[in-house]
C-alpha positions as CSV (number, residue, x, y, z in Angstrom):
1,X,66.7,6.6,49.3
2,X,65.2,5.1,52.5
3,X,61.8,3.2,52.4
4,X,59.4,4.3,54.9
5,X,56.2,3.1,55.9
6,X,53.8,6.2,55.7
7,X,49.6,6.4,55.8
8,X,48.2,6.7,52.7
9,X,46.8,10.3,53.5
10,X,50.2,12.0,53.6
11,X,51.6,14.0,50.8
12,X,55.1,12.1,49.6
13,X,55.7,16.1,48.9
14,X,56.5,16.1,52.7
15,X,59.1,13.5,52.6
16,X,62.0,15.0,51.0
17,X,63.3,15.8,47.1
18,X,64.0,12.2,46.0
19,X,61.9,9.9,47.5
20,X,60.8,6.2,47.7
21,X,58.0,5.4,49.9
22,X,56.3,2.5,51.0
23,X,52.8,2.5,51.3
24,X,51.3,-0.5,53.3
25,X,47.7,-1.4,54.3
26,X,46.9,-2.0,57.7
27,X,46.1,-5.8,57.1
28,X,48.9,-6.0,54.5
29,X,46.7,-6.9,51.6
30,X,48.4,-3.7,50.0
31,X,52.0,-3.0,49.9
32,X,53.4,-0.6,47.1
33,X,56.3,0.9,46.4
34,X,56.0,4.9,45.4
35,X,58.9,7.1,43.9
36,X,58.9,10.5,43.0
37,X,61.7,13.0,41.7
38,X,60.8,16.4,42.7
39,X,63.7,17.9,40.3
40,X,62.8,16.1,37.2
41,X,58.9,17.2,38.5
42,X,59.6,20.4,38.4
43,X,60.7,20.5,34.8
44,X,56.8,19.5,34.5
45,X,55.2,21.5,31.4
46,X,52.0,21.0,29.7
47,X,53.8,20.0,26.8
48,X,56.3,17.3,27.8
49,X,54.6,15.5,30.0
50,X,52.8,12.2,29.7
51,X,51.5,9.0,31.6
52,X,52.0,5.5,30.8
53,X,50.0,2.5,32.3
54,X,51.3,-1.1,32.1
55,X,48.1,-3.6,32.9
56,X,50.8,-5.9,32.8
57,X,53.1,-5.3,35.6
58,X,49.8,-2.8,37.4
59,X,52.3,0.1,36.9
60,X,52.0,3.9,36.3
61,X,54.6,6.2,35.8
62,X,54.5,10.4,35.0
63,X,57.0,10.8,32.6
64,X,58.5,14.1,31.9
65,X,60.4,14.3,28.4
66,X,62.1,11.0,28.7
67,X,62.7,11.4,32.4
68,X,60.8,9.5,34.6
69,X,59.3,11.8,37.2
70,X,57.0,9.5,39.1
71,X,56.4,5.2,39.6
72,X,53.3,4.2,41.1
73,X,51.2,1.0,41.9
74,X,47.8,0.7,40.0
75,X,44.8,-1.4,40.2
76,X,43.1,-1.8,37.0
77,X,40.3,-3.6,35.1
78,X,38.9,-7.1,36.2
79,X,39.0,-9.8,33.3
80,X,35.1,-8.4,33.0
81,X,35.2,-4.9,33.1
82,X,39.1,-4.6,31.3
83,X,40.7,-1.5,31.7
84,X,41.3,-0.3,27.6
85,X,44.8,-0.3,25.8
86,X,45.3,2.3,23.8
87,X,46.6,6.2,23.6
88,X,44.2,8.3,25.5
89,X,44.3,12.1,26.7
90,X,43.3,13.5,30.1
91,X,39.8,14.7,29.0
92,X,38.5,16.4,32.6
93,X,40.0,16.7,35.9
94,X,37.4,16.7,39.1
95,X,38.7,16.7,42.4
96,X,35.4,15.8,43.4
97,X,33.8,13.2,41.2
98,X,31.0,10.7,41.7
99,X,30.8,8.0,39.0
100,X,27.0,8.1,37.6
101,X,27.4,4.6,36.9
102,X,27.9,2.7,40.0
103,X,27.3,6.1,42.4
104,X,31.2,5.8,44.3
105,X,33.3,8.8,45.1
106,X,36.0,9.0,42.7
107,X,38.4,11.7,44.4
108,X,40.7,13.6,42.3
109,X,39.5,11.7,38.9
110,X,41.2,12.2,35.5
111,X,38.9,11.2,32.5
112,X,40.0,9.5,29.7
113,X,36.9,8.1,27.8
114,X,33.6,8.9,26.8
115,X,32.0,6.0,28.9
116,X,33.7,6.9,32.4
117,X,37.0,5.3,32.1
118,X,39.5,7.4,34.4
119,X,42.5,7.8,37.0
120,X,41.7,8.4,40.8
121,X,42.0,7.7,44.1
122,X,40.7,4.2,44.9
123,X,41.7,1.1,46.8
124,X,44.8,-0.2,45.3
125,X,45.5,-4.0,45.1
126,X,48.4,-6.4,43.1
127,X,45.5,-7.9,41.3
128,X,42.9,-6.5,39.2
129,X,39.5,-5.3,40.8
130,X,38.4,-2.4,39.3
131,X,35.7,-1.8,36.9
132,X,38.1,-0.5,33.9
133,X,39.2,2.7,35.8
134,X,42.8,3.2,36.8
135,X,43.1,3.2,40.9
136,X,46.1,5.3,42.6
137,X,46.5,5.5,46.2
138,X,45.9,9.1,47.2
139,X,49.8,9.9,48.0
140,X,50.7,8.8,44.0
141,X,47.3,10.2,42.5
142,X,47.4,13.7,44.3
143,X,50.7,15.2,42.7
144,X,49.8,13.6,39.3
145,X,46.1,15.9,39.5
146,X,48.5,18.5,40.5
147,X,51.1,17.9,37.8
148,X,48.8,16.8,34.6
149,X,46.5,19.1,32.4
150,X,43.5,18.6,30.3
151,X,44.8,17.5,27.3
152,X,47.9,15.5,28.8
153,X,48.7,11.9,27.1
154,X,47.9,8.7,28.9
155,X,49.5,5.9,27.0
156,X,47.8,2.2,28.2
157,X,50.3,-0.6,27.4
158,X,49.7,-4.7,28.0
């Protein structure tokens, strides 16, 4: 695996079957490191997938059985607006979603809670900033939308 530096609009699809890609911000505020397995992603089914979220290590990862299929940076809850712990399923899937609470485009969102709480694209940091939703860069949170289904488990871990 070879790191690359690659805009955040392009599809990590694009660069090969077993991939690790970094993602960096123009100013470098934001420097992740994606990976993705397409051959343990194509063993994807409804009813052996799962995410996990660690808030502590700002983490995601698409697991698939016990196979991990994807690892992701996220940005999560401020100390104000804590993203929850907890078991959680995928509730509703919008590609195009605008949050009725603070009126921001939430592309690609993933709902897991009653009061709004859900994975999208969004502006990903190594610190905490958003308001309890789970950020994803688009190049992580696009083949997760494409992978997950309504009713798919999202486990929230300290």
């Amino acid at each position: 695996m070879v790191p690359l530096t690659v805009p955040t609009t392009m599809p990590m699809t694009s660069y090969g079957p077993n991939t690790r890609v970094v993602v960096a911000g123009v100013d470098y505020t934001e420097v992740h490191d994606e990976w993705m397995n397409q051959d343990i992603m194509k063993k994807a089914t409804p009813g052996n997938t799962r995410v996990v979220i660690s808030r502590g290590s700002q983490r995601g990862q698409l697991m698939v059985g016990d196979e991990v299929a994807m690892d992701f940076p996220v940005c999560l809850g401020t100390a104000s607006h804590r993203t929850p712990v907890g078991h959680f399923r995928i509730t509703e899937k919008a590609v195009h979603h605008v949050s009725n609470l603070y009126d921001a485009s939430m592309p690609y969102f993933m709902r897991l809670t009653d009061s709004g709480i859900g994975m999208h694209v969004g502006p990903v940091f190594q610190t905490p900033q958003s308001h309890g939703c789970i950020r994803m860069t688009r190049s992580s949170c696009v083949p997760l939308f494409k992978t997950v289904k309504v009713g798919t488990p999202v486990t929230i871990v300290q």
